[in-house]
N, C-alpha and C positions, 0 to 999 in steps of 0.2 A: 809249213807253219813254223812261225819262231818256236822255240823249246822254255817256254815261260815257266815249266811246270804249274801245276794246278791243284786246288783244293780238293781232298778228298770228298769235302761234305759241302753239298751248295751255299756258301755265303744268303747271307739276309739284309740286305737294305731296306727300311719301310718309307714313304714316301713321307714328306713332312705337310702338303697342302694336295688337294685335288688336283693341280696341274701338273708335277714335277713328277709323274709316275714314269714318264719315259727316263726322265735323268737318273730317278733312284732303279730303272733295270741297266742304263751303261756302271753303276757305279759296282753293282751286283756281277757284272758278270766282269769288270776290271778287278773286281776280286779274288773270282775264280783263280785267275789268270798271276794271283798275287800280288797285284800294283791296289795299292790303296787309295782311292779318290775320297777329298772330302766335298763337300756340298760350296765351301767359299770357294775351291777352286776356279780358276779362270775361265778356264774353257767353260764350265757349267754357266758360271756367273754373264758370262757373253752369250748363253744359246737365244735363239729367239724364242723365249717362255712366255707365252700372252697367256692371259685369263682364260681363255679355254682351252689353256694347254701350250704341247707343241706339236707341231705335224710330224708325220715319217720324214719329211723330205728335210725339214729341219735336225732332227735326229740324228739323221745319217751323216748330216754335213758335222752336225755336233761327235758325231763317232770319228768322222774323218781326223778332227783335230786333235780330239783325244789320242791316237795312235793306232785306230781299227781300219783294217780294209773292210767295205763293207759292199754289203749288195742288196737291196731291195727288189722280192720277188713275190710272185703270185702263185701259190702250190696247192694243191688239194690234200689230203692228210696221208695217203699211200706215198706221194710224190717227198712229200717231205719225211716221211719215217725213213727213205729210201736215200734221200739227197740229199737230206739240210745237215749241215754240222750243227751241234749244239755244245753248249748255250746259243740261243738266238733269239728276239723280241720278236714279240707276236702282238700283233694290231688287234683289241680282245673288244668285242660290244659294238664297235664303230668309235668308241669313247674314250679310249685306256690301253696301257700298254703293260704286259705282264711276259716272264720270263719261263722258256720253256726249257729246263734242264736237263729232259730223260722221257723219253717215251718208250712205252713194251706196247706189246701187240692188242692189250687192253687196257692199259691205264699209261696218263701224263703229268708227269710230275711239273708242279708249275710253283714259281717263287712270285706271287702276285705283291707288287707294294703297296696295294693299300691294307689288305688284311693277313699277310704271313703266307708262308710253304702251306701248299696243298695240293691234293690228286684227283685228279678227274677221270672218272670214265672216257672213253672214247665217245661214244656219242653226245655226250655233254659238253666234251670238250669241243667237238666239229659245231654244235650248235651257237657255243659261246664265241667260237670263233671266225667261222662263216659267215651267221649268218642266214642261215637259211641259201648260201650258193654253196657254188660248189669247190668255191676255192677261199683263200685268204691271205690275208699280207703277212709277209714277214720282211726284218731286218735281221739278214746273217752276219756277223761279226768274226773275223781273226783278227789276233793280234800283230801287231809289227812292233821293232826295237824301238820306233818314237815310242809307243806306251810305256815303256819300261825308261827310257831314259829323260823323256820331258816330266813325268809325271812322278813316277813313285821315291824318289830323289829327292822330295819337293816336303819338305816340313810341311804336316799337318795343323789345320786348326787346332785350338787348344780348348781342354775341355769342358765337359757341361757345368761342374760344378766350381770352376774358377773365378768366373766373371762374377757368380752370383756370391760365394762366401763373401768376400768383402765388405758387401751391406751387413753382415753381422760382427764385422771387427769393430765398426762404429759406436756399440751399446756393450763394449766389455764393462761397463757399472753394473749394467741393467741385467747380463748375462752373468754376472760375477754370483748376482745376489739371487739371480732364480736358483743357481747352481749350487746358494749356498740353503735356501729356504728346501730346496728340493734333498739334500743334503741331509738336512733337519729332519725333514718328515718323514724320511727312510728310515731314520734311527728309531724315531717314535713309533715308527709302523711294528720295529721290530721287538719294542718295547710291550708291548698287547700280549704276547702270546707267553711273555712269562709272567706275566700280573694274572694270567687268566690261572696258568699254574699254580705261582701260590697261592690265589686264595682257596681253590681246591685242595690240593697236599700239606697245606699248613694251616690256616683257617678256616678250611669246612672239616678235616680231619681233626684237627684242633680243639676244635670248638672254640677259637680263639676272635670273638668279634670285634675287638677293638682294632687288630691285627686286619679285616676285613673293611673295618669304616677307613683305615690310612688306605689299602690297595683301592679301595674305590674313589676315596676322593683324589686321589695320586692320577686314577684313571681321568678321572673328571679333567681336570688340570691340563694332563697332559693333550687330552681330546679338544677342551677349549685351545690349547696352543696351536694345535695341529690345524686343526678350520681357520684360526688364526691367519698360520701363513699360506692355508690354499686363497684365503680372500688376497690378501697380501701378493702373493705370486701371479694372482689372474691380472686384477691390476699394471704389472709391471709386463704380463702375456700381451695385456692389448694395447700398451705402452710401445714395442719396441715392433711387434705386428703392425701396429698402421703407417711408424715410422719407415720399416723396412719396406712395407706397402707402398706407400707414398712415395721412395726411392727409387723402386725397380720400375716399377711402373713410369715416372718421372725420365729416367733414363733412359727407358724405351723408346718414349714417346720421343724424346731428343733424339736419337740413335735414328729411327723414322724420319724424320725432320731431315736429316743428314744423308740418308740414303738417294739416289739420281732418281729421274721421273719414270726413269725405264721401270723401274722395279716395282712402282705400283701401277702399272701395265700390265702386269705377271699374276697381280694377287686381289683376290676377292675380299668385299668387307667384312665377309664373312669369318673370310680364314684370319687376319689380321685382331678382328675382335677377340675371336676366342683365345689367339695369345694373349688376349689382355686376362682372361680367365686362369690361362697359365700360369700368370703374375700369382695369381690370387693363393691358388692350388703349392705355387713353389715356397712362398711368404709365409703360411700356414706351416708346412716341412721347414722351414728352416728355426723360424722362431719358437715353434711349440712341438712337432714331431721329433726332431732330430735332441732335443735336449732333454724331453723324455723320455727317449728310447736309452738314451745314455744311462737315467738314474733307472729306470728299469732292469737294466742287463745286471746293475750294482742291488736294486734290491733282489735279485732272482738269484744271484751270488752268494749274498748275505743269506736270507731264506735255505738257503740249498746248505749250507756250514751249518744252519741249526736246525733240522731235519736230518743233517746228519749226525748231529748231537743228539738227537734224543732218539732215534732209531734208522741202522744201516739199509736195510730192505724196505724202509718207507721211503726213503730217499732213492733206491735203484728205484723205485716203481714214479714218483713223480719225474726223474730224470729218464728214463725210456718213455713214457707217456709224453711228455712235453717234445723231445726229440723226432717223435711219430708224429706229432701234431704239426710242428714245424716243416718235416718233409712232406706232409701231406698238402700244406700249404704251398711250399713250393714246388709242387706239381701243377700247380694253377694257374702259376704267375704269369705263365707266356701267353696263354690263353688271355688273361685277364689284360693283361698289353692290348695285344690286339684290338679288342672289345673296348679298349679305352681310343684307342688310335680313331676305329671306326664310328664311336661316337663322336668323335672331333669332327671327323669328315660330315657325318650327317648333319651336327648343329651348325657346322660354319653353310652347309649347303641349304638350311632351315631359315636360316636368321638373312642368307642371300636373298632368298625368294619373300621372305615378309619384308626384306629393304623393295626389292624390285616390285612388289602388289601397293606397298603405298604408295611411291612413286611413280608409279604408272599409272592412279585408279582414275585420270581423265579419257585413258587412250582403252582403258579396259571399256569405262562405260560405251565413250563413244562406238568402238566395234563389239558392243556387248558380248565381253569374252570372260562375264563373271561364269558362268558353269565352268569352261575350261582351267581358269587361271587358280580355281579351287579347286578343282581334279588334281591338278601337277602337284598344288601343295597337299592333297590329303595324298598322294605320293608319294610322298617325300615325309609323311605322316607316319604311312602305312609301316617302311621301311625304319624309322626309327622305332616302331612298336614292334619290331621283330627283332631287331636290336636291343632294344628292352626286355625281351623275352628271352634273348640270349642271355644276356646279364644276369637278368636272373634265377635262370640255370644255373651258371658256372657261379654263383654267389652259394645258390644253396647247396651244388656239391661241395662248394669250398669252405663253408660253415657248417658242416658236415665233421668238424675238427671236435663241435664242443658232445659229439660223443663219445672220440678216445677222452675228454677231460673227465666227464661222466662218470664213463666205466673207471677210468684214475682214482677218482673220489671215493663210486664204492668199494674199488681195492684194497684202497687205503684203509678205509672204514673196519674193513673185513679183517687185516692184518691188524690193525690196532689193537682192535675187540680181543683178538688171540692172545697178541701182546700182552695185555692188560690182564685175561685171564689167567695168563699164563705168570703172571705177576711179573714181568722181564717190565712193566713200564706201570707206569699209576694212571690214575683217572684223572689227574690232573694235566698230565705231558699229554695226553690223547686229547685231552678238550684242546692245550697248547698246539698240539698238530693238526687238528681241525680248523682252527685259528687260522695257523701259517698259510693251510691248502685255500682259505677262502683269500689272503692275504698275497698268494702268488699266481693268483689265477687274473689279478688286475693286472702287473709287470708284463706277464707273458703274453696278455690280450694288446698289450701296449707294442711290446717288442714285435708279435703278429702283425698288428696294425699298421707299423714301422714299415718292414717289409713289403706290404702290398704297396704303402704312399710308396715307398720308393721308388720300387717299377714304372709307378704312374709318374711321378714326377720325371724319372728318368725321361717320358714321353714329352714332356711339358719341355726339358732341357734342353732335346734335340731340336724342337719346334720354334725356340728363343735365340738357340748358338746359330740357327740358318740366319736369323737376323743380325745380330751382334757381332758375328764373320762375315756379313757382306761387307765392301768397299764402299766408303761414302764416296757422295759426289766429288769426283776431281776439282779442285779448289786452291791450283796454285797461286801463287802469291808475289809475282814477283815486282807486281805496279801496287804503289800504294795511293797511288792520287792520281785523278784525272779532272785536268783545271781548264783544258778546253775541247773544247766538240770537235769530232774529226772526222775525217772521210772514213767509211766502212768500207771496207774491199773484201770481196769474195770471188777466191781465186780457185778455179776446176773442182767445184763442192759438189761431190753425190753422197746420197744419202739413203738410206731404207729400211723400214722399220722391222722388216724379214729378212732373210737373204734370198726370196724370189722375185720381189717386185723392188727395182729401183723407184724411190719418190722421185729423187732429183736427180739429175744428170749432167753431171761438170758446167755445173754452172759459174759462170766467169762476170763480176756484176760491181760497180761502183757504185756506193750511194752516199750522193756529194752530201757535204756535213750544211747544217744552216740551209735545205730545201728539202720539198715534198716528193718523196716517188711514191707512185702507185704501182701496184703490182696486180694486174688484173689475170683472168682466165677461167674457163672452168671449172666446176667442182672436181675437188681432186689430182688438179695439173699440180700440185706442192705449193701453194702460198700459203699457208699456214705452218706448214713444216716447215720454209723457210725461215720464217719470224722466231719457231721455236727452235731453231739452230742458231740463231742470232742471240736469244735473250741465254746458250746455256745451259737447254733443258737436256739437246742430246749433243751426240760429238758426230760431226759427219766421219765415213766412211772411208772418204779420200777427201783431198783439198785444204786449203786455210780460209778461218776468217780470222779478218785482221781489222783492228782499228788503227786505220792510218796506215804503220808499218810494224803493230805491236800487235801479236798474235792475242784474240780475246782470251784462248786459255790460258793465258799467265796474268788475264787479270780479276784481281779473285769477283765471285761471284758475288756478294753481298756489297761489294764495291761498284760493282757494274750495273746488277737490277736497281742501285738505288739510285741514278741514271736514267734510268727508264721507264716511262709510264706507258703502261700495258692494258688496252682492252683487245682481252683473246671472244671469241667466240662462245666458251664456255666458262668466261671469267665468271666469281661467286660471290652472291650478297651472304653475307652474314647473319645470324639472327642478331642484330643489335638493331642499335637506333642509324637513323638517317645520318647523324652528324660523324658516327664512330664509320658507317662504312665510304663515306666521302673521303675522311681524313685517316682513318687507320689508328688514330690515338686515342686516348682517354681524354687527354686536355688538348680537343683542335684549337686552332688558331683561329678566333672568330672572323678575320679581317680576312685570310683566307678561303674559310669557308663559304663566308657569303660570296666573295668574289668567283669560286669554282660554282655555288649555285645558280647565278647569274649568267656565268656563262654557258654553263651546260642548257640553261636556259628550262629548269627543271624547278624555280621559285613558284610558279602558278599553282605545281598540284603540291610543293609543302606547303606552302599559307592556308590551302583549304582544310589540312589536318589538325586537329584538335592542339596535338603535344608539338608541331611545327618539327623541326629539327633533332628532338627526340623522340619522334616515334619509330616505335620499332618494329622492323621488315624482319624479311626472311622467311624462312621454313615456321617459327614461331612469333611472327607479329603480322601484320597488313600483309596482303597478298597487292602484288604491285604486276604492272602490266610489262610485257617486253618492250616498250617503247618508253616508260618509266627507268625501267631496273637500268637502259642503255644510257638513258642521260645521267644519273646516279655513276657509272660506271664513265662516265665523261670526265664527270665531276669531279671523280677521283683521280683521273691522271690528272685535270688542272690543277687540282689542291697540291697535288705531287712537285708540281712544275720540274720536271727534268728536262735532259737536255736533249733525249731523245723518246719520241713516242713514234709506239704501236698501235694502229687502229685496226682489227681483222675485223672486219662487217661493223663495225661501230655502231652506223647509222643506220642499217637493214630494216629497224621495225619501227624507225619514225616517219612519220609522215613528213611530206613534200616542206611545210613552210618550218617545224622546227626542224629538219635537219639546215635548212638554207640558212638558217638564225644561228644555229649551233656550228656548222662551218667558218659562217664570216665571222663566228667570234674569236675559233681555234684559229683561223688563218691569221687574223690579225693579232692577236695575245701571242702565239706561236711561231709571229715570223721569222726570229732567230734563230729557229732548234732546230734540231733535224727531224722530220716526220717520214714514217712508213705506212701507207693508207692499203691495205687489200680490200678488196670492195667489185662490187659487180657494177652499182648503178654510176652513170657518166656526170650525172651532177656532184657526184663525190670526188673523183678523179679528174674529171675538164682541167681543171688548174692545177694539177702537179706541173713540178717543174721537170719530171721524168716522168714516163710511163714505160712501165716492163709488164710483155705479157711473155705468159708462161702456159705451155701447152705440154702435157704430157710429163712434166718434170726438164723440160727446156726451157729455153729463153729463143722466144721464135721474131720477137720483136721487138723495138726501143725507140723511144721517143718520145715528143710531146703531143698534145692531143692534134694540133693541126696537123705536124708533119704525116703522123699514122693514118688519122681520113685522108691525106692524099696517098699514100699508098695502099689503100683499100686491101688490106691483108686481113686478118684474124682480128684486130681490133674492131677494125669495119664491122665486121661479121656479128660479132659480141654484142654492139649498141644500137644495129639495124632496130631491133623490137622495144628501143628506148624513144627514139628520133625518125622523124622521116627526111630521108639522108637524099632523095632526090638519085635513082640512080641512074 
């Protein structure tokens, strides 16, 4: 084995979404090892991370490039106490991948990414890991010198709290003036505890009431100023919060925008949303936590110099007390992570399963699977009210702090009273230190508070930088115009959306410019993967496509698709009006529009609607038919008129006479463009000027419709159950 040397103490990665638990234990155990992986890294950013994860077999391949020799085996727990090196990943539930760094004869020390370092009994652990058999998966890992010299070499991502200050450089007026109001009202806070002095020590001692009507109305004054600038200050809190609000979140959404199709392949709506929660949680901490905790640490400072002014050992006693209170807090913190982490996972997996029940609730009814489909969620219920009860454990031992305050106060009490009897202080400076103690007990709850957001935000951080450090979409640039239509060539292109199953397989394929090819075959043989390596959405594997003799990657994307009119299979209506999802704009083109409703040939069922052309579809208006939503979705590449259109099943849920209507209008409006038709049925296809069939991820045959019935191959085969072919 290389000589990497290695951590004393097992490193900690926590996993940032439900899928990426395998990635955060290579990153975990690349630490051991000393080579620091971050999350934008390459190799991560290319594994095959689908939505439910990634497999072992993926894994391992993802180990390989990292710079690990690895092995995938099958061991019972004797076999592996005996055999296995560790660190090594362990296959944990059927579901999850967790880190095994140390086993003794009765306990296994495990670095799990979703919830932290923990030990397992042995039987607990053979059960979480088996299964109930008698063996279980692992992936063993050593290191070789690619780990150490492709990777740790390699500048890190930069930090969680970079990207986001920025939004607060923007409101330095707005931040000048909280910081000067906040500024103010420390001084007056510190102002109370001597007016409460003198009117004791000089006019209640005194007898002096005129003396007592100025300290009171002085009080008055200065209490109306103060309320003053807390109204004043809130004002300008929710002023630069919704702004910064509005930014981050804004910029997200953009950053999203920009990221490839791969990547939300990888990720749940679930997990996605609650960074938008993130947003919320980090906007809060920067605009109002972080600028309080500031003037807190300044009034706990102040307070602490006049506590020491008017008595030395009432000051050791609030300074040892708040010191305990503090450490006893951060004893909590990592606990409290965790518990924040694992509530993320639960709500993004809560808010998954109430997206998937309403959107399924026709397929529920029909196989009547309401009792199950509420069991999984009262599940996933149960689990978060255990989690909740965790919470609120570690909540109440961790506010458990305001008894050393408690006992603090009655120390205080205690010592004063002496004080006082002792005549070393007056009745006045005691009311004054009573004052202070209630007066510093707001600060220190603040600066407390501080410290726990922090932790949690720190979570919030990690969870944002995974995004804001991925690679947008590849988007060079080096065609700015494209002024005529051209022949597509596609030259020895494979493709695969895992690295175990090729979709396509060198496929070598012309599609002349200004004609129709059809690309037919079975479910699955890759025609739809095709069209979305054409329009950009992924990068094949091996091979070129080229327009003409100009590779499509250099020409940028927003140039290209707007080119291209696209009906994908799972292309989407909008909730807006009929008119906005034909045309895409705010002010369509009327001359257009009607002309793309005509020939979509989709005018019968608007005129029969009340609002015509602005009634509004979608998930929030009419519920419209698949044979509707497809002409609407016609409609819209015509209104587009590019120069090149995509049709994947276009026509699949019209019936016989409007697709034949909707054809001969595309064919003839259409004749000059280049069209790509994928489709099963032969009255779609009959009239390309190519037909490509594709089996398996190949190209098994080419031609047009007459040439392929006379070679009665796979075509033949395909449209027997369309036509009777005489054979």
């Amino acid at each position: 084995m290389i000589n990497f040397g290695y951590k004393l103490r097992f490193p900690f990665y926590r996993q940032l979404d439900s899928q990426d638990c395998g990635l955060a234990c290579l990153r975990m155990i690349s630490k051991y090892y000393n080579v620091d992986i971050s999350n934008s890294n390459s190799v991560l950013v290319d594994s095959n991370l689908l939505k439910q994860g990634i497999t072992i077999s993926d894994l391992d391949k993802t180990s390989n490039r990292l710079g690990f020799n690895t092995l995938v085996v099958r061991l019972d727990f004797e076999s592996t106490v005996e055999n296995a090196p560790l660190p090594a990943i362990f296959f944990w539930n059927q579901n999850h991948f967790i880190v095994v760094y140390k086993i003794t004869s009765k306990k296994v020390y495990v670095a799990d990414p979703a919830f932290g370092k923990t030990v397992y009994s042995k039987k607990n652990f053979i059960k979480g890991w088996t299964q109930q058999k008698e063996e279980g998966i692992i992936l063993l890992l050593e290191p070789t010198k690619m780990l150490f010299e492709n990777i740790s070499t390699k500048k890190r991502a930069k930090g969680s709290l970079e990207y986001v200050t920025q939004y607060l450089k923007k409101h330095n007026t707005q931040l000048f003036l909280i910081a000067l109001t906040l500024l103010i009202s420390s001084c007056i806070e510190l102002i109370f505890p001597f007016f409460t002095q003198k009117i004791l020590d000089k006019g209640v001692v005194l007898k002096d009431v005129s003396f007592i009507y100025l300290i009171l109305t002085a009080q008055v004054v200065v209490f109306i100023s103060k309320v003053g600038l807390e109204f004043y200050r809130s004002w300008l809190f929710i002023h630069i919060s919704s702004r910064i609000s509005l930014s981050i979140i804004s910029d997200f959404l953009i950053k999203l925008m920009q990221l490839p199709l791969k990547f939300f392949n990888s990720k749940n709506i679930g997990d996605l949303t609650q960074r938008i929660q993130d947003h919320k949680r980090i906007e809060e901490f920067l605009s109002k936590d972080l600028i309080q905790m500031v003037f807190s640490v300044f009034s706990i400072i102040i307070y602490s110099f006049i506590l020491l002014y008017f008595n030395v050992n009432i000051f050791l006693i609030v300074f040892i007390g708040t010191t305990t209170e503090l450490l006893w807090i951060f004893s909590f913190l990592k606990k409290i992570k965790i518990l924040d982490q694992k509530t993320f996972s639960l709500q993004a997996k809560d808010q998954n399963k109430i997206y998937e029940l309403i959107n399924s609730m026709q397929e529920i009814k029909l196989n009547n699977l309401e009792e199950n489909k509420r069991k999984e969620w009262q599940k996933i219920q149960t689990t978060i009210y255990l989690n909740n009860i965790d919470k609120l454990k570690t909540n109440q031992q961790y506010e458990s702090y305001r008894f050393i305050s408690f006992f603090q106060t009655i120390l205080v009490v205690f010592v004063s009273s002496m004080a006082v009897m002792n005549e070393t202080l007056t009745v006045g400076s005691m009311l004054a230190i009573m004052f202070i103690l209630g007066g510093i007990n707001s600060p220190i709850s603040q600066v407390i508070n501080f410290v726990l957001q922090y932790q949690l935000v720190k979570a919030s951080f990690e969870r944002l930088n995974e995004i804001h450090n991925k690679s947008n979409e590849e988007n060079i640039s080096k065609v700015s115009k494209l002024t005529e239509i051209k022949d597509i060539n596609i030259e020895n292109v494979s493709f695969s959306y895992d690295d175990s199953t090729r979709i396509l397989k060198n496929i070598t394929l012309k599609i002349p410019k200004e004609k129709t090819t059809a690309i037919v075959g079975v479910s699955g043989s890759g025609k739809t993967t095709l069209l979305k390596l054409i329009l950009k959405f992924y990068k094949p594997q091996q091979g070129n496509l080229l327009l003409h003799t100009t590779p499509l990657e250099e020409i940028e994307n927003t140039l290209w698709r707007n080119k291209c009119g696209v009906i994908l299979q799972d292309s989407f209506i909008f909730s807006d009006t009929i008119s906005y999802n034909i045309s895409l704009e705010e002010n369509a083109n009327q001359e257009k529009l009607l002309n793309a409703v005509k020939l979509s040939n989709v005018d019968d069922f608007i005129d029969k609607l009340p609002l015509k052309l602005n009634t509004i579809i979608g998930s929030e208006g009419v519920s419209i038919s698949h044979g509707q939503r497809q002409r609407i979705l016609i409609a819209r590449a015509i209104y587009k008129n590019p120069d090149y259109l995509f049709f994947d099943e276009a026509t699949n849920s019209l019936d016989a006479e409007n697709e034949r209507i909707i054809i001969e209008n595309i064919d003839n409006y259409f004749k000059d463009k280049t069209m790509i038709v994928v489709a099963h049925r032969l009255s779609t296809v009959k009239n390309a000027d190519q037909i490509i069939i594709l089996d398996n991820g190949k190209i098994i045959e080419k031609g047009n419709h007459e040439e392929l019935i006379k070679n009665r191959g796979k075509y033949f085969e395909l449209i027997q159950n369309q036509l009777e072919l005489g054979l």
